[in-house]
C-alpha positions in Angstrom: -43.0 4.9 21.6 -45.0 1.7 22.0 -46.8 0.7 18.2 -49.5 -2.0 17.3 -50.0 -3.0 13.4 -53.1 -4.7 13.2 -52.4 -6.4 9.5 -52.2 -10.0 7.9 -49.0 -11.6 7.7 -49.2 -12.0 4.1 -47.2 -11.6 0.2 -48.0 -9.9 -2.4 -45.8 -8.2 -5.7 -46.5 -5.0 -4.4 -43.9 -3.7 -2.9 -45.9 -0.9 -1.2 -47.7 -3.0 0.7 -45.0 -5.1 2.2 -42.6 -1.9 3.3 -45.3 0.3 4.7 -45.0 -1.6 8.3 -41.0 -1.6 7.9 -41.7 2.6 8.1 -43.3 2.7 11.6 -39.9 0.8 13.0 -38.4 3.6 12.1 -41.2 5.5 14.3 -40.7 2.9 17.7 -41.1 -0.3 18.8 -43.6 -2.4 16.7 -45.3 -4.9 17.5 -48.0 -7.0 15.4 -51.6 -8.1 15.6 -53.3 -10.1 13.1 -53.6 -13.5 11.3 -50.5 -14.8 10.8 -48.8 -12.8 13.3 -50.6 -14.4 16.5 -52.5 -17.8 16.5 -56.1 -18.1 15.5 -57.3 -18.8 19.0 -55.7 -14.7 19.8 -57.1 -13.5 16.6 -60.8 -15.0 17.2 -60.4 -13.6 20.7 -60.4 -10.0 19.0 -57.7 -6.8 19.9 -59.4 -6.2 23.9 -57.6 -8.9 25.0 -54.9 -8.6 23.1 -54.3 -5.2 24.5 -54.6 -6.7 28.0 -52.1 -8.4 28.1 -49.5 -6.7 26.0 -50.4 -3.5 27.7 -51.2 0.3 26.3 -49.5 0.9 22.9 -49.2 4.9 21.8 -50.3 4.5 18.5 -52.4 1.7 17.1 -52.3 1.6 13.0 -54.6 -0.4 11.2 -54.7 -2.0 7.6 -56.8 -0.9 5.2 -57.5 -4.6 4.5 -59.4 -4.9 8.1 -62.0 -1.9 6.6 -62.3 -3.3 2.7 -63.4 -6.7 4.2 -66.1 -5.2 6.1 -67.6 -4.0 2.6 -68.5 -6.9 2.0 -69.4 -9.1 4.9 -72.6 -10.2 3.7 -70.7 -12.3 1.1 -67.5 -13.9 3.2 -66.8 -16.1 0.3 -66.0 -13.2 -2.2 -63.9 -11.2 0.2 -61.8 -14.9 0.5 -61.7 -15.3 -3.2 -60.3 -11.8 -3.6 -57.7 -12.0 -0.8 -56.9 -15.1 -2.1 -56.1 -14.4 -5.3 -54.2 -11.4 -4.5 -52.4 -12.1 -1.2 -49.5 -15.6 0.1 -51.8 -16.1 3.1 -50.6 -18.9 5.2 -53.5 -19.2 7.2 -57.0 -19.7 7.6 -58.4 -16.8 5.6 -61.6 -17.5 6.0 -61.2 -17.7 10.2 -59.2 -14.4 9.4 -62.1 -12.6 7.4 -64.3 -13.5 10.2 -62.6 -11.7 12.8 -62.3 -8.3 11.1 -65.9 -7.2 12.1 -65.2 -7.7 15.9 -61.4 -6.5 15.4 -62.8 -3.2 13.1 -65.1 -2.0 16.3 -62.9 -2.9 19.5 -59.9 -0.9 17.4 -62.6 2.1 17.3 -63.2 1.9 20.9 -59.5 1.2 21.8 -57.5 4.4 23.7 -54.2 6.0 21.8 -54.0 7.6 18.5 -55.4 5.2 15.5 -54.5 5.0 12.2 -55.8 3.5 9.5 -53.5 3.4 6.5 -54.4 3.6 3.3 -51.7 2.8 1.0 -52.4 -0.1 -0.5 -56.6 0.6 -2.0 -57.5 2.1 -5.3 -58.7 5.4 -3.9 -60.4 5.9 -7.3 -63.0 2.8 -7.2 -63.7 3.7 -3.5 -67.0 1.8 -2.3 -70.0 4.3 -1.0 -69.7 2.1 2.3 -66.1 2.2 2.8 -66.3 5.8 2.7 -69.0 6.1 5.6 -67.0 3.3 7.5 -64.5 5.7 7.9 -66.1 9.0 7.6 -68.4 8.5 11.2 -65.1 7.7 13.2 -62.2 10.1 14.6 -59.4 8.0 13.8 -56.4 9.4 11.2 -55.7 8.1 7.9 -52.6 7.8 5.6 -53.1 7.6 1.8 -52.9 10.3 -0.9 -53.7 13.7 0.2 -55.3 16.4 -1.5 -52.4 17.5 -4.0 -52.2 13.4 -5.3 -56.0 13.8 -6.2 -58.4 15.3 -8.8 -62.1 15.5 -8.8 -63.3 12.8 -11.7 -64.6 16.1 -13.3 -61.9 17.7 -14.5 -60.2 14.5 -15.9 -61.0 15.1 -19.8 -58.8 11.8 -21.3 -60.5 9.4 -18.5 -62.6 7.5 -21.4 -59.0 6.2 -22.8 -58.4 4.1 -20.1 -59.9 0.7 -19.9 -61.1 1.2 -16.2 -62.5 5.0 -16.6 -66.2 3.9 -15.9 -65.2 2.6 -13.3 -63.8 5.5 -11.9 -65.5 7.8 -8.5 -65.1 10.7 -6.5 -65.8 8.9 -2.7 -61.9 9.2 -1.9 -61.7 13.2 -2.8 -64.8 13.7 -1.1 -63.6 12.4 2.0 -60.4 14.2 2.1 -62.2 17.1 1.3 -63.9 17.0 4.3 -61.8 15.3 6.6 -58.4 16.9 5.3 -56.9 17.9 8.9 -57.0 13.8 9.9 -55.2 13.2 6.5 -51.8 12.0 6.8 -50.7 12.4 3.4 -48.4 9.9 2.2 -47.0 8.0 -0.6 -45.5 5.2 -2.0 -41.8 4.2 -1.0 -38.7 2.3 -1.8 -36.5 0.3 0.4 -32.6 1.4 0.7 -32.2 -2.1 -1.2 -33.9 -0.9 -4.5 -31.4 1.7 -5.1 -29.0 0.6 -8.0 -25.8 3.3 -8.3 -24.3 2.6 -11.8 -23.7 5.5 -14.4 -26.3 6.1 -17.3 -23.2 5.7 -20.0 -22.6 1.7 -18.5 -26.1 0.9 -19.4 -27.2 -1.3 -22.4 -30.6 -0.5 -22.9 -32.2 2.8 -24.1 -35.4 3.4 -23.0 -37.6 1.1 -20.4 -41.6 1.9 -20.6 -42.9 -0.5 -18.1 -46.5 -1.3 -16.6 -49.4 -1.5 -17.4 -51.3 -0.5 -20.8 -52.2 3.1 -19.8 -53.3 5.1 -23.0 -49.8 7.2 -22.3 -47.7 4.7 -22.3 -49.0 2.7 -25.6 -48.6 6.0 -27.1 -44.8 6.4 -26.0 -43.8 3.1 -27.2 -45.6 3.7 -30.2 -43.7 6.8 -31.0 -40.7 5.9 -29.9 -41.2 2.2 -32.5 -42.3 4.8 -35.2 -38.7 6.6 -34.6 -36.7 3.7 -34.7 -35.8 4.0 -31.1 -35.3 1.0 -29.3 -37.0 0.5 -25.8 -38.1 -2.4 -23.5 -40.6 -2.9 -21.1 -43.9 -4.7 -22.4 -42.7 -8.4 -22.5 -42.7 -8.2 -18.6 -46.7 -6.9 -18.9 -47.0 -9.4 -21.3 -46.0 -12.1 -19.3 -47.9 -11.2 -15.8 -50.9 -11.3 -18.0 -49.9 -14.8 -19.5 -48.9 -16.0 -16.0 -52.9 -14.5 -14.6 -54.4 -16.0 -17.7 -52.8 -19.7 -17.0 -53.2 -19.8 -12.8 -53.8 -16.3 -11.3 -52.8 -17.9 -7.9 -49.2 -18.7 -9.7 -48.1 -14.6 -8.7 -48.7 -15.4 -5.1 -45.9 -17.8 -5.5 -42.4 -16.7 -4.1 -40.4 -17.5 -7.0 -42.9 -16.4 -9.4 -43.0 -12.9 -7.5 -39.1 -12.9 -7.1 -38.5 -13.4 -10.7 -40.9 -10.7 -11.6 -39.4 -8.2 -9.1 -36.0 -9.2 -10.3 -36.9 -8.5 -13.8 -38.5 -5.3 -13.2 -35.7 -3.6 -11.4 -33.3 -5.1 -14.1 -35.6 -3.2 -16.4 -35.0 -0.2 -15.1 -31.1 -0.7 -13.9 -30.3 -1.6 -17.3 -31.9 1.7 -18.9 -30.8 5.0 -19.4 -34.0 6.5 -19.3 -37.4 5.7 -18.7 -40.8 6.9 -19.4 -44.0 6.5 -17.0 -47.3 7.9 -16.0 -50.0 8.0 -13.6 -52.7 6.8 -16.1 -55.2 9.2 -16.9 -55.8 9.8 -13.7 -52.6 11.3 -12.5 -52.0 8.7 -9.5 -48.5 9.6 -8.0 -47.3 5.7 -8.3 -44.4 3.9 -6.8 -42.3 4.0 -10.8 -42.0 8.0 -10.6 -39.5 6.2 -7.2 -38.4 3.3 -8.7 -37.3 4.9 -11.8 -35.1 7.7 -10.4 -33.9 5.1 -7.3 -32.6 3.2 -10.4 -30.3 5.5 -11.2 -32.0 6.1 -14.5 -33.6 9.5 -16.4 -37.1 9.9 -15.1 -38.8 11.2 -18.2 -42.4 11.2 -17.2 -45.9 12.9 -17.6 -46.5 14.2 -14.5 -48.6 13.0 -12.0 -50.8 15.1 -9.4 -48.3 16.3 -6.7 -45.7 16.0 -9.3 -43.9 19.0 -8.1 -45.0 19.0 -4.6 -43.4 15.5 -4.5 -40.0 17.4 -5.4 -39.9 16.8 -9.2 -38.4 19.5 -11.3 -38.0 19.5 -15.0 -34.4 19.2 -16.1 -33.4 19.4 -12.8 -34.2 15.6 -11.1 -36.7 14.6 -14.0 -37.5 15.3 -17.4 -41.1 16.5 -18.7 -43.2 15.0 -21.4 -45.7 13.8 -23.2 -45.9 11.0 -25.9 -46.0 13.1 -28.4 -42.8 15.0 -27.3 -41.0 12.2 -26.4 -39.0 11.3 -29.2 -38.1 14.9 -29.2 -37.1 14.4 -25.4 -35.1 11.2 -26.4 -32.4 13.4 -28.9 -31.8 16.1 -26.3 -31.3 13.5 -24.2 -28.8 11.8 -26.6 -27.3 15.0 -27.4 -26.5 15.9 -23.5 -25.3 12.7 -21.8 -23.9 14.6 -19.1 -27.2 16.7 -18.2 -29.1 13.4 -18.7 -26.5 12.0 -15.6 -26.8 15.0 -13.5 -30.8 14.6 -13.8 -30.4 11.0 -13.1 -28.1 11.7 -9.8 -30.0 14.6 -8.9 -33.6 12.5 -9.0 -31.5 9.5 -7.4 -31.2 11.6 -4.4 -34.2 13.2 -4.2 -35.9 9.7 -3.6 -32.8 8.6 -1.0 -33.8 12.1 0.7 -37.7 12.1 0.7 -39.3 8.9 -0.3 -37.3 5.6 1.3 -39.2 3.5 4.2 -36.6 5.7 7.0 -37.8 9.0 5.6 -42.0 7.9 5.4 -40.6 6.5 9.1 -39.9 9.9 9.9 -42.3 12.3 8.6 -44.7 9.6 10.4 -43.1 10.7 13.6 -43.4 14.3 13.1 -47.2 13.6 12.6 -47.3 11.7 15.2 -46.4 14.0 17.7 -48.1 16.8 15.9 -51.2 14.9 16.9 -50.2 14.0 20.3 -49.2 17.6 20.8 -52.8 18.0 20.0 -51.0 20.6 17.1 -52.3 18.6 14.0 -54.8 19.6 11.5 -53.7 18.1 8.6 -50.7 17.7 6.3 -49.2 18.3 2.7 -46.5 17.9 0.7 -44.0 21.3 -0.9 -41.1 21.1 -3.1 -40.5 17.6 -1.4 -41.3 18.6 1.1 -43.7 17.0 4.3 -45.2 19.4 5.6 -47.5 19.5 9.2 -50.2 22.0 9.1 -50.5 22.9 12.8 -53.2 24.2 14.5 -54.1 28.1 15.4 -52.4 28.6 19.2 -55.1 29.6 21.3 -54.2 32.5 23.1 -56.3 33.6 26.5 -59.0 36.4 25.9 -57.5 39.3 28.9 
């Protein structure tokens, strides 16, 4: 199976973002299109002749970058500001940002399946024009399906986080209504990220890292209150320093490496660790990292939590702030339950949620749809699932 990534050869501290393209090489032989990856002179010349030359591909995937950029065309110089602080680009961005428009509709018109994936927006500050951008064309999408999403309405504690007003419903609207060309995905961890030592070898107790989600200030806060030592903020703390100083300075590879370094030490070095999904319940790459560490996933869970394979006291502990110093002496008291659930979550996400597994519950989309069998997907007990199409049987 031939496959064309249409992307931007860039960096970025989300790991997410950089393995997503590693998954399709598990699905057949990839090969790239976009700034960075072929000269400017290819990329102004737009996909149609790229695909001339280089032939028919099966599949052609596109990232979500080449849509967001379109939002805002009419203002080229905040689309290269924003890239540009968040993305390593080593290349013209703003010949880059140029191209998407002419790129965007010859990948619409091009033959195969086409994919846009969607792993790497904020599916909850979704712009109204994004939406239609996608909505009006046939093409598939991968990002968080229905069970990894919640209607804005029913999300009472959404005024505790600082970006709540900021929050919309355009993502579970479209999935909504465009569920069976959902490939639902999401994030993943590299084979590298796995770290196999035994909880009772660790140093440190508890690791609460990320961002300031109203959970997670309430977990450290309770677990200060008890006396209960944990770790995790002055890594936050420092990313906001580093922003504050030179935002730029986190596109910088030694920057980035030292932060990713520091952030799986974070976890390696903890017996157990709590996270959430923010108030809004997003399924995020720690409820991987944190088991793939080797260490106690004691989380709040997010939407999917269970469909992703998570089972209380089985491969992940359950709680909430307020139980978690509660959660922190049963977990003391039974070091060998709190290694089982450690192993047990450790192999769930070597199972189900590593770049070769995305890589192959891609495939089995894939053909789904080129078996003209696929009207939609979802996730059970860990499990991908392909929801296939009635068989049309002839009338006698």
């Amino acid at each position: 199976m031939r496959i064309l990534l249409i992307d931007f050869a860039y960096q970025n501290i989300n790991r997410t973002v950089m393995l997503w393209p590693l998954a399709w090489r598990e699905v057949g032989e990839v090969i790239r299109f976009g700034p960075g990856h072929v000269s400017d002179e290819d990329w102004k010349a737009g996909l149609r002749p790229f695909l001339k030359k280089h032939g028919r591909f099966d599949v052609i995937v596109a990232a979500e970058l080449l849509v967001s950029a379109l939002t805002y065309e009419k203002e080229p110089d905040h689309v290269i500001r924003s890239v540009d602080n968040t993305y390593e680009c080593p290349f013209d961005l703003s010949g880059a940002i140029e191209g998407c428009r002419r790129v965007f509709d010859e990948f619409v018109e091009s033959h195969g399946i086409r994919i846009i994936s969607m792993l790497e927006f904020d599916s909850y500050n979704m712009h109204p024009s994004h939406k239609d951008r996608i909505q009006k064309h046939d093409f598939f999408v991968i990002g968080w399906g229905k069970e990894f999403v919640r209607p804005k309405s029913t999300i009472s504690d959404l005024h505790r986080e600082s970006f709540g007003s900021r929050v919309n419903d355009h993502w579970w609207d479209f999935i909504n209504a465009n569920s069976h060309r959902v490939i639902s995905s999401a994030a993943m961890i590299s084979e590298s990220e796995f770290c196999w030592s035994r909880l009772d070898y660790r140093q440190q107790r508890w690791a609460v890292q990320g961002a300031r989600y109203a959970a997670r200030q309430e977990a450290r806060l309770h677990l200060r209150k008890a006396g209960i030592p944990w770790t995790g903020l002055m890594l936050v703390d420092m990313i906001s320093i580093i922003n504050r100083i030179n935002s730029k300075a986190l596109r910088w590879p030694s920057v980035r490496n030292f932060l990713n370094h520091s952030w799986d030490q974070g976890f390696r070095t903890s017996r157990y660790a709590f996270t959430c999904g923010s108030a809004l319940g997003f399924p995020i790459r720690k409820y991987f990292e944190i088991p793939a560490s080797g260490t106690v996933l004691a989380a709040q869970p997010s939407n999917g939590f269970m469909n992703l394979g998570f089972r209380d006291k089985v491969n992940a502990v359950v709680t909430t702030p307020e139980t978690i110093v509660e959660i922190d002496a049963w977990l003391q008291a039974n070091p060998a339950d709190a290694q089982l659930i450690a192993s047990a979550g450790q192999e769930l996400v070597w199972a189900r949620h590593t770049v070769r597994a995305r890589g192959e519950q891609y495939a089995r989309a894939i053909e789904a749809i080129a078996g003209r069998r696929f009207s939609g997907s979802g996730w059970e007990d860990g499990e991908f699932k392909i929801i296939e199409k009635p068989i049309e049987t002839e009338v006698q």
